[in-house]
C-alpha positions as CSV (number, residue, x, y, z in Angstrom):
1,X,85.9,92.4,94.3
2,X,85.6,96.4,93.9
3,X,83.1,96.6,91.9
4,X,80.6,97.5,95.0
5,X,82.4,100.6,95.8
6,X,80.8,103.7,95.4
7,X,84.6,105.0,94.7
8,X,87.5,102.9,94.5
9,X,89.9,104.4,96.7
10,X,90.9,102.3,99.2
11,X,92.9,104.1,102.8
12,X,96.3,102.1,102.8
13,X,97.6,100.0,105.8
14,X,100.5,102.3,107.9
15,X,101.8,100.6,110.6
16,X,103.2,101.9,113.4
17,X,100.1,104.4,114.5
18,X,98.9,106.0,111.5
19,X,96.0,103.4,110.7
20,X,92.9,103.8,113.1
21,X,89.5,102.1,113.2
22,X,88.0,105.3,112.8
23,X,90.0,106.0,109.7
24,X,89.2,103.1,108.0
25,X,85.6,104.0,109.0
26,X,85.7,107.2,107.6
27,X,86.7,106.3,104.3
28,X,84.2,103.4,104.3
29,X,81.7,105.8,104.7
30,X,83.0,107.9,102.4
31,X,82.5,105.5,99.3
32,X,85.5,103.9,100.1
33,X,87.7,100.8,101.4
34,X,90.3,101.0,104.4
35,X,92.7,98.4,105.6
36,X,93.7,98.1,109.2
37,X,97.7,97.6,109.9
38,X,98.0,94.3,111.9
39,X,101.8,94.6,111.5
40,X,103.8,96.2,115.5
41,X,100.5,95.5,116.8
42,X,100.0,92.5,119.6
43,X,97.3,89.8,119.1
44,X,95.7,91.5,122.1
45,X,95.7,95.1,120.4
46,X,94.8,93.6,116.9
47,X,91.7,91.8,118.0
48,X,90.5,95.2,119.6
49,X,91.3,96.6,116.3
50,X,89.0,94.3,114.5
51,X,86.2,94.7,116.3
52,X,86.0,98.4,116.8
53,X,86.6,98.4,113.2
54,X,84.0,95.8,112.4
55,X,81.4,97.7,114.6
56,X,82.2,101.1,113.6
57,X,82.2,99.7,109.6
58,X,79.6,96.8,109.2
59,X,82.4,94.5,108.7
60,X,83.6,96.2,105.6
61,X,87.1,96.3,106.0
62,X,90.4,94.3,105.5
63,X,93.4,93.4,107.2
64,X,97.2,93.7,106.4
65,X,99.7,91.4,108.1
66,X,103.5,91.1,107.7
67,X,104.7,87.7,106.2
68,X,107.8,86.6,108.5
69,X,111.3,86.5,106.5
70,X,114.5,84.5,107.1
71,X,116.9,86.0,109.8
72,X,119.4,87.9,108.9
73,X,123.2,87.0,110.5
74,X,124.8,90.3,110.0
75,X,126.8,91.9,112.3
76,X,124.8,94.6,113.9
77,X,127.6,96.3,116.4
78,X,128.1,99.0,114.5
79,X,124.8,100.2,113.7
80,X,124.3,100.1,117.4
81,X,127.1,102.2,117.9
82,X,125.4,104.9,115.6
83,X,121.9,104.5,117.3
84,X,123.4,104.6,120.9
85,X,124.5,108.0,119.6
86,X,120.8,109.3,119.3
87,X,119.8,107.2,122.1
88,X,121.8,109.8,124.2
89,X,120.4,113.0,122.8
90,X,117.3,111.7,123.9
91,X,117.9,109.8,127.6
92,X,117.0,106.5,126.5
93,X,118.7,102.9,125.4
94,X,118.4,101.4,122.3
95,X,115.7,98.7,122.4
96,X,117.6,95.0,121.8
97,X,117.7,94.0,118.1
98,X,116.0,90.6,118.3
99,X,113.9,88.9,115.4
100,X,110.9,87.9,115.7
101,X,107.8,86.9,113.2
102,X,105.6,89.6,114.7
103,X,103.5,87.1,115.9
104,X,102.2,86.2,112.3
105,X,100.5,82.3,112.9
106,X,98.3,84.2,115.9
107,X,98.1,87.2,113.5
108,X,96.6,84.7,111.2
109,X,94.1,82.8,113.4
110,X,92.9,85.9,114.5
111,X,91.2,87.2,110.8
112,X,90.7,83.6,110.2
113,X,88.4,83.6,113.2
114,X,87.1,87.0,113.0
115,X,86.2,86.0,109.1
116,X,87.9,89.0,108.0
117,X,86.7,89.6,104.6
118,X,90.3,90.7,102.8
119,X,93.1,90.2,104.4
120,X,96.4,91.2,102.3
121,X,99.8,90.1,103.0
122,X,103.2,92.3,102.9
123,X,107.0,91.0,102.8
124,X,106.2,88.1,101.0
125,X,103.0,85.6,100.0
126,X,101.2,83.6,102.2
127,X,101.4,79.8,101.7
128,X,99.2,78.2,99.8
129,X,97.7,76.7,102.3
130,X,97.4,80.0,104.4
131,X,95.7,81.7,101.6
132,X,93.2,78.5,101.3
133,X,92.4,79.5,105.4
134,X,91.5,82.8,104.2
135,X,89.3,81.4,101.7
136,X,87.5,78.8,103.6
137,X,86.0,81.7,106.2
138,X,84.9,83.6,103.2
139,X,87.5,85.8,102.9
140,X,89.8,87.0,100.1
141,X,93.7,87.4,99.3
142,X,95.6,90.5,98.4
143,X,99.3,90.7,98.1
144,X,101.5,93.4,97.6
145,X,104.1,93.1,95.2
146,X,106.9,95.3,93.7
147,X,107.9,93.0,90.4
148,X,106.1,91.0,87.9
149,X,107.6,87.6,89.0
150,X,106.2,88.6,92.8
151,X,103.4,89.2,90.8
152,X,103.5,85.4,89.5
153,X,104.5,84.4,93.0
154,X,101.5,85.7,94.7
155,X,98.9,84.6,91.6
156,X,100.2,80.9,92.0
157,X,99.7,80.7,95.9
158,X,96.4,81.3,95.7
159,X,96.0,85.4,95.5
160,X,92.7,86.8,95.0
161,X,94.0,90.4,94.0
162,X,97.7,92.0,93.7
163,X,98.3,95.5,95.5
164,X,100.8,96.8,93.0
165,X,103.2,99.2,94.5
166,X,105.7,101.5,92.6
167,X,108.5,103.2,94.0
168,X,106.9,106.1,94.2
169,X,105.2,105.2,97.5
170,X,106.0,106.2,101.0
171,X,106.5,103.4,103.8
172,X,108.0,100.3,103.5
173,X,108.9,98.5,100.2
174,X,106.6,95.4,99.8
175,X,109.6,93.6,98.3
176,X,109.7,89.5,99.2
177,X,113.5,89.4,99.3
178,X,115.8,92.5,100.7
179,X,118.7,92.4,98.4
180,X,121.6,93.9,100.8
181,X,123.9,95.6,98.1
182,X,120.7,97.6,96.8
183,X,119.5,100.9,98.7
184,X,116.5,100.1,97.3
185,X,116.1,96.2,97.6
186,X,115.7,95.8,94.5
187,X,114.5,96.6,90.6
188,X,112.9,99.7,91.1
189,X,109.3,100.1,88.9
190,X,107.2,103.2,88.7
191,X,103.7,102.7,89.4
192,X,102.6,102.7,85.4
193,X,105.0,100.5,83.9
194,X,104.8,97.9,86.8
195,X,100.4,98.0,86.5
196,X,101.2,97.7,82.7
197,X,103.7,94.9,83.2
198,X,101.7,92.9,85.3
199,X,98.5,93.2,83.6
200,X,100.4,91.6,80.5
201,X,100.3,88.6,82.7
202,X,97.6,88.3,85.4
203,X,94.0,88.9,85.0
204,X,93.6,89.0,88.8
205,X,92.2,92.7,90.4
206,X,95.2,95.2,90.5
207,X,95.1,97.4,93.8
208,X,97.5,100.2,92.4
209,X,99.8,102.1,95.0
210,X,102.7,104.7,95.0
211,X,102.2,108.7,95.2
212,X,98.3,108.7,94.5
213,X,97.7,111.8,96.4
214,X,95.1,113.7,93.5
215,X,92.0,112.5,92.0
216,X,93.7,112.7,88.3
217,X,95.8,109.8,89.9
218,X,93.1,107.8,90.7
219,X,91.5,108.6,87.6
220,X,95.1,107.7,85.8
221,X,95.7,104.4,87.5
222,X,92.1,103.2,86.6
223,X,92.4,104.0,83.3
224,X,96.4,102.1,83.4
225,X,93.8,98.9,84.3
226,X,93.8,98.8,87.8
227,X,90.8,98.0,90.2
228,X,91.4,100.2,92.8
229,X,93.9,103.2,94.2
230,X,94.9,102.8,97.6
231,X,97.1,105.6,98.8
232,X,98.4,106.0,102.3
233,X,100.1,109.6,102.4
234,X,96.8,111.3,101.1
235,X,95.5,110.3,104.7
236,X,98.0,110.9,106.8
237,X,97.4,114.3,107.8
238,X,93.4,113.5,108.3
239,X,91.5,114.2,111.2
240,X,91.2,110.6,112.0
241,X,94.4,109.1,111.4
242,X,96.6,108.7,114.2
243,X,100.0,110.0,112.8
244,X,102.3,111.9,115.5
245,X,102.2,115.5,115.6
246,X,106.1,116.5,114.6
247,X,105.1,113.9,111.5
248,X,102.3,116.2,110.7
249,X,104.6,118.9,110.9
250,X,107.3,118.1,108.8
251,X,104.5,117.1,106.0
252,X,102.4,120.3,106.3
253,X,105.9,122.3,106.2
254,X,107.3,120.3,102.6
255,X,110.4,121.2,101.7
256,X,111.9,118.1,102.8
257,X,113.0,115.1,100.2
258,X,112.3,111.7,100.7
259,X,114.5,108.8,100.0
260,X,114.8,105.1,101.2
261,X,116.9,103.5,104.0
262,X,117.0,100.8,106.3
263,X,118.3,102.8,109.3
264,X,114.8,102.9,111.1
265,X,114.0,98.9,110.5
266,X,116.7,97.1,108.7
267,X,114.4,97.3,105.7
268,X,113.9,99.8,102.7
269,X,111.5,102.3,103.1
270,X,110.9,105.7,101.8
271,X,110.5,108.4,104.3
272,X,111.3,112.6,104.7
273,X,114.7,113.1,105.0
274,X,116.1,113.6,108.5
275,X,119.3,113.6,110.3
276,X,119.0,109.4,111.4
277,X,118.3,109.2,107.6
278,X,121.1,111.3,106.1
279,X,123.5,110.2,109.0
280,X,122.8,106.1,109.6
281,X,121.4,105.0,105.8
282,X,124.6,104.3,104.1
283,X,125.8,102.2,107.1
284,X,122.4,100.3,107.6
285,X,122.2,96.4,107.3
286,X,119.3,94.5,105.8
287,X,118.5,93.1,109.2
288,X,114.2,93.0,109.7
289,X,113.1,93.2,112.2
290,X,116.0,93.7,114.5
291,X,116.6,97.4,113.8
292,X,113.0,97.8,113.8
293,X,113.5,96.6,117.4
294,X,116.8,98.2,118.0
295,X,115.4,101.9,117.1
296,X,111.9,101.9,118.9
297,X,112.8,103.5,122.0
298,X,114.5,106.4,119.8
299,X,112.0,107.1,117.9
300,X,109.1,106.7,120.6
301,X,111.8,109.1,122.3
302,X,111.3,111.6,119.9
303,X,108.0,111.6,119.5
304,X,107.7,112.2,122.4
305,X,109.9,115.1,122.5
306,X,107.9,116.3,119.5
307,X,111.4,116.2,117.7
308,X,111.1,114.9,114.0
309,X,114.9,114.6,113.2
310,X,114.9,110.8,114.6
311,X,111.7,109.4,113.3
312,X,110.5,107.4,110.6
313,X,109.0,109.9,108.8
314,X,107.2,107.4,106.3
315,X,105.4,109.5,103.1
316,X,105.6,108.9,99.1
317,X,107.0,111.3,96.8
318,X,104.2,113.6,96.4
319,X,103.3,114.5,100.0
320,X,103.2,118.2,99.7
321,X,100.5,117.9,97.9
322,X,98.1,116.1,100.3
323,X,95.7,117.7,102.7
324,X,94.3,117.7,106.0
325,X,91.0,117.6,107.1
326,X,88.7,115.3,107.7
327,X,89.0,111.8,105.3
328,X,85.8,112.5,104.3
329,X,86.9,115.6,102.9
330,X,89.8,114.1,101.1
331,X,87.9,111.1,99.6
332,X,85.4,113.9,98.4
333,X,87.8,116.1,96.7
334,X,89.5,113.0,95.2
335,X,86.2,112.0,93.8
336,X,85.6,115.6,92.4
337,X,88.8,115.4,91.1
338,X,89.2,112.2,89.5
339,X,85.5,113.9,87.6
340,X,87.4,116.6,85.8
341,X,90.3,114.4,84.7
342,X,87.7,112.0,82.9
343,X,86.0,115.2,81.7
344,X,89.3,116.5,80.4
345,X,90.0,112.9,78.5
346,X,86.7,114.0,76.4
347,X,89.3,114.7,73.0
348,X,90.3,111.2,72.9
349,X,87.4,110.6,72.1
């Protein structure tokens, strides 16, 4: 499936703005792979997506979508209470905390009908019979995964490759099931043991993800028996990616931590540390989307006010050490140095 890339580094999927056409063009023509984000998007906005993309790429390119989860029937009132708190700082009202499947069957038709060819899934697995749609217009399945029994999951509903992501990684946890009295989700796995665990039991591509900022890690995941190294954070600060500027900020300054919460989305995620994440994360349901919902305005708010102390500040562990530029140049020096870390591996010989 990667075997035709000239480099396998693949630009993650990040929703919410990061993720352009021309980024995933970019790294295409780098050597590369990109994914598009279908998730916040609507249909309208996707299908615009997909064909710039297509156009700009030759049709080399995939697709990520959110697979819809069961509604949660927690009692949101406080967390409202706590957001309508930085709604004020910032003149606006918190947005209304609805669920919705972010229009996932339309989602669907559309890279069905646009024969997208990879389209991976996040949140969960697609049906079986979803992932045969895929299939029949000549596409493929990926599915990201954060356990070795997702990894089962995905493999038995028809997956073509697993994206395996460790905790290490910046953004959303791909976890199928939010468990509430975790601030994690769920079993936490660093991104060697879980590619080594789930190797042991799948001989399907592995996609690994979580921290890859340097070519040594692509060079280290590879050797670990994965496929491909998609990384996300290594891009963010790129020329063509379309992350907000206080975002870029904070990452070119460091010196923040990261760490999960729900308070942004109702779902773990790891992000820089900011006041909505020190203040809200301890009181923040697993309820997704309908914080996701209930936040927008705030954050849009502060974006616009250039103010990064109540936005998702999405990034893996290691984002002081990416770099800006162009994604050219990033793909580049992540080929040169994934070079001298197989050169250095010379005494095992």
């Amino acid at each position: 499936m990667f075997e035709d890339l000239e480099f396998p580094v693949i630009a993650a999927p990040m929703a919410g703005g990061p993720t352009t056409p021309e980024l995933v063009a970019a790294v295409t023509a780098a050597g590369g792979f990109g994914f598009l984000a279908g998730g916040y998007l609507s249909v309208a906005a996707l299908d615009e997506q997909i064909s710039r993309t297509a156009e700009l790429t030759g049709g080399r390119f995939g697709v990520n979508l959110f697979v819809p989860g069961s509604k949660s029937a927690v009692d949101l009132t406080d967390h409202r209470e706590r957001m309508v708190t930085e709604a004020l700082r910032y003149g606006v009202e918190p947005g209304e905390p609805v669920w919705d499947d972010d229009e996932y069957p339309a989602k669907l038709d559309l890279v069905v009908r646009h024969r997208v060819p990879l389209v991976s899934f996040t949140f969960g697995a697609p049906t079986s019979a979803e992932a045969h749609r895929v299939h029949e217009c000549g596409g493929r399945v990926a599915v990201t995964i954060t356990s070795p029994d997702e990894a089962d999951l995905a493999a038995a509903r028809g997956a073509d490759a697993l994206v395996v992501q460790g905790f290490e990684a910046g953004g959303h946890r791909g976890l199928f099931t939010d468990d509430a009295t975790n601030p994690a989700g769920g079993e936490q796995y660093g991104l060697l043991a879980l590619l080594r665990l789930v190797a042991a039991r799948t001989s399907l591509p592995l996609i690994a993800a979580g921290g890859l900022v340097h070519g040594a890690d692509v060079a280290a995941v590879l050797a670990a028996g994965a496929a491909a190294a998609q990384l996300g954070t290594a891009f963010l600060q790129t020329n063509e990616a379309g992350t907000a500027s206080a975002q870029r900020r904070a990452l070119a300054e460091g010196g923040r931590l990261t760490a999960f919460t729900r308070a942004f989305s109702g779902r773990p995620a790891r992000g820089l540390v900011n006041r909505v994440l020190s203040d809200l994360s301890a009181h923040a349901p697993a309820a997704y989307p309908q914080l996701h919902h209930l936040s927008k305005p705030i954050r849009a708010a502060a974006a616009r006010a250039d103010d990064p102390e109540a936005m998702s500040l999405w990034a893996g562990q290691t984002y002081p050490l990416a770099a800006d530029g162009s994604a050219a140049s990033v793909v580049e020096r992540l080929r040169a140095e994934a070079k001298a870390a197989v050169e250095r591996l010379d005494r095992l010989r």
